[in-house]
N, C-alpha and C positions, 0 to 999 in steps of 0.2 A: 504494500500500500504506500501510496509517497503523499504525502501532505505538505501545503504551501503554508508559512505564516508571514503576513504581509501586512508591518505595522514598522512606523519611523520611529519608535520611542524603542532602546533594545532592551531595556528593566520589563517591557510588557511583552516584548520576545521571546524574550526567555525563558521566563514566568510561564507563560503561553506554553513555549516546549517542553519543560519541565513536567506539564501538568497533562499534558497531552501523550509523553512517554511513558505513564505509571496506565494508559485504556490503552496505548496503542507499541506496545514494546518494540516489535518487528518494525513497526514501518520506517521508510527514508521520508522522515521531515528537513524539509529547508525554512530557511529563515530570509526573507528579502525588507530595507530598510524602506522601500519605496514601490506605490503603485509602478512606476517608471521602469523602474531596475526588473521587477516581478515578471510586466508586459515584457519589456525587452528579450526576456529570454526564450517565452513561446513555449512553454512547457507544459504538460496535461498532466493536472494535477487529482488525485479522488475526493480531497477535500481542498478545500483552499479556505483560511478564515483571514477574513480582510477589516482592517480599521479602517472607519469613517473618514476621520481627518485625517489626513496626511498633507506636504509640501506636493507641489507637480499635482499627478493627478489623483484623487482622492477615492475612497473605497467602490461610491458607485459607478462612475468614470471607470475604473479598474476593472469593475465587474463587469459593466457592457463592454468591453472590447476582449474583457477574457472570453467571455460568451459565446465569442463568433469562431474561437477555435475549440474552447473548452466547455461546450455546453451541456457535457455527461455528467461535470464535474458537481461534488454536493459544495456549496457557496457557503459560508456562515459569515455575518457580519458582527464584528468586533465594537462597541460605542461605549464614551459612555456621557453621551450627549441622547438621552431617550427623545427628544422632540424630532431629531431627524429619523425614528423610525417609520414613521407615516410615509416615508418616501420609499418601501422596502416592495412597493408595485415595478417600483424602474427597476429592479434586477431580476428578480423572485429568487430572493435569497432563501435557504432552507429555513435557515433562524439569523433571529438576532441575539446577540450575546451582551449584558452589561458586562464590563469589564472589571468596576464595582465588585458587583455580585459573583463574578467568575466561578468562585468553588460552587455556589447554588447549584448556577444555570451549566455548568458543562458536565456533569455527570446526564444529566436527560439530555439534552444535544447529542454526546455522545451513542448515549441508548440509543436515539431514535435514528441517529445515522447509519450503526448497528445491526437495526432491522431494517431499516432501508436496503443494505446492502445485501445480507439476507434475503429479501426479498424479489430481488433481483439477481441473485445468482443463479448459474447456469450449471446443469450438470450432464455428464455422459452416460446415457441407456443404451445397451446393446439390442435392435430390434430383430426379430424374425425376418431375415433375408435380405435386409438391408445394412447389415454393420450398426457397429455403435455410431448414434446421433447425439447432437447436441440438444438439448431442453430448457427453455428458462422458468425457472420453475412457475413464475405465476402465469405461466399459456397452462399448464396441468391441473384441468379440475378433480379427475379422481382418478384412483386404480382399483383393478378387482382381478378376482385370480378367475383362471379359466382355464379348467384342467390344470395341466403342469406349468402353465404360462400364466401372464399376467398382463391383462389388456388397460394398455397405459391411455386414458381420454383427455387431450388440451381441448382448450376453445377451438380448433378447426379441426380434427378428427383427429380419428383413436388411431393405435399403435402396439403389436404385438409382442412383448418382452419374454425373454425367456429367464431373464433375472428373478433372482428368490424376493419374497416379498417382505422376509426379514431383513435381506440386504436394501432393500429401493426404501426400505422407511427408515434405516439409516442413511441414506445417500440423499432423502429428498430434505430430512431436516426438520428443526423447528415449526418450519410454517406449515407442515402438515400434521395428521395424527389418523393414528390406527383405532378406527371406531368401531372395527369390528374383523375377525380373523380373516375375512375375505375382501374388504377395503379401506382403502388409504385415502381420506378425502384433506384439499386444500383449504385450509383453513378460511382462507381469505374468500374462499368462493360457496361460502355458505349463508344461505338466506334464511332459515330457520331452525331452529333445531325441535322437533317433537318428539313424542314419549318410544316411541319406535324405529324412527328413519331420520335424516337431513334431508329438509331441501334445499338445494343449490340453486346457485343463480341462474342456472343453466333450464332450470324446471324440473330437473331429474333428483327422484328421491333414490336414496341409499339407505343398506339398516343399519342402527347401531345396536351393539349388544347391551344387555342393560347391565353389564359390570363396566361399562365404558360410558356411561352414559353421564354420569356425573362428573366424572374426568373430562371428558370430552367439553360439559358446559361451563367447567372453571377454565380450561385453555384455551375457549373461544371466546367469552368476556375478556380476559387477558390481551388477549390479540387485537378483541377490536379495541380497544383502551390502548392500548401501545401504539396502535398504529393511525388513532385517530390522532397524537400528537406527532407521527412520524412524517 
């Protein structure tokens, strides 16, 4: 993961890196003193959190012209001027951070970046007759076994796996769960839950077992609660 920090004061740099190596150990963070210096180098970054004021060109300045090369990238804006947040339409920055509050506000920034990224991860399923494919996990509304296989369903159609079903519900992760020994539904792609089945957004009901049932309604509250701040 490489992370940008892009603030001219370097005590709030630092700080900044310091606090961001004890969520983020692995990653290659840089530090740049100016919007200018940052843009100049043209680099794609996974997060990049930017101060407001700065000398030359200032955090949102900085963020639309990162934009046009780096627009995968999760944005955090650094302030600790809150009257310029109203203006957080001109970027769509993910969050805004007091710099003030920092120990608060950066543990839930972090989370919700977290799942975001989660969220978006992609993984590789070996398919019946076509090789291993790539998946991003939120195209995947559910899986179910059939016979010896397991028929993997995204939003544009299904797909034949010959993968074990204890393997794909470690390999799909958090944002899914095993509601019952013959399927693995997407967290996110569920529109209700009732005393026997889910319904998905898709219309299509699935069963769940009633020892998963309760399990199931604490990790889907969870979810959408996490991800209505992500």
């Amino acid at each position: 993961m490489k992370i940008a920090i892009v603030d001219d004061e370097e005590n709030w740099r630092r700080n900044i890196y310091k606090k961001l190596k004890t969520y983020f150990q692995n990653a290659d963070i840089e530090m740049f003193s100016s919007g200018d210096v940052f843009i100049e180098k043209q680099e794609v970054y996974d997060i990049v959190l930017l101060d407001i004021k700065m000398e030359g060109r200032d955090g949102f300045e900085t963020a639309r012209e990162y934009a046009l090369y780096g627009e995968d990238s999760v944005v955090i804006i650094l302030t600790t001027h809150s009257e310029l947040v109203k203006r957080g339409y001109e970027v769509s920055a993910f969050r805004y951070l007091d710099k003030v509050n920092l120990d608060e506000e950066l543990p839930e920034a972090v989370a919700a970046v977290k799942k975001l990224f989660a969220k978006n991860k992609t993984v590789y399923i070996p398919i019946v007759n076509e090789g291993e494919k790539v998946f991003e996990l939120k195209e995947i509304v559910y899986a179910e076994t059939e016979k010896r296989n397991i028929r993997i369903y995204t939003v544009k159609r299904d797909f034949l796996s010959n993968i074990g079903m204890t393997e794909l519900e470690k390999l799909l992760g958090n944002a899914f769960f095993r509601c019952h020994r013959s399927y693995i539904v997407n967290l996110d792609m569920i529109k209700q839950i009732n005393r026997i089945d889910v319904t998905l957004r898709t219309g299509k009901n699935i069963m769940v077992s009633k020892r998963k049932l309760t399990d199931l309604k604490k990790r889907y509250l969870n979810w959408r609660f996490e991800y209505a701040n992500a």
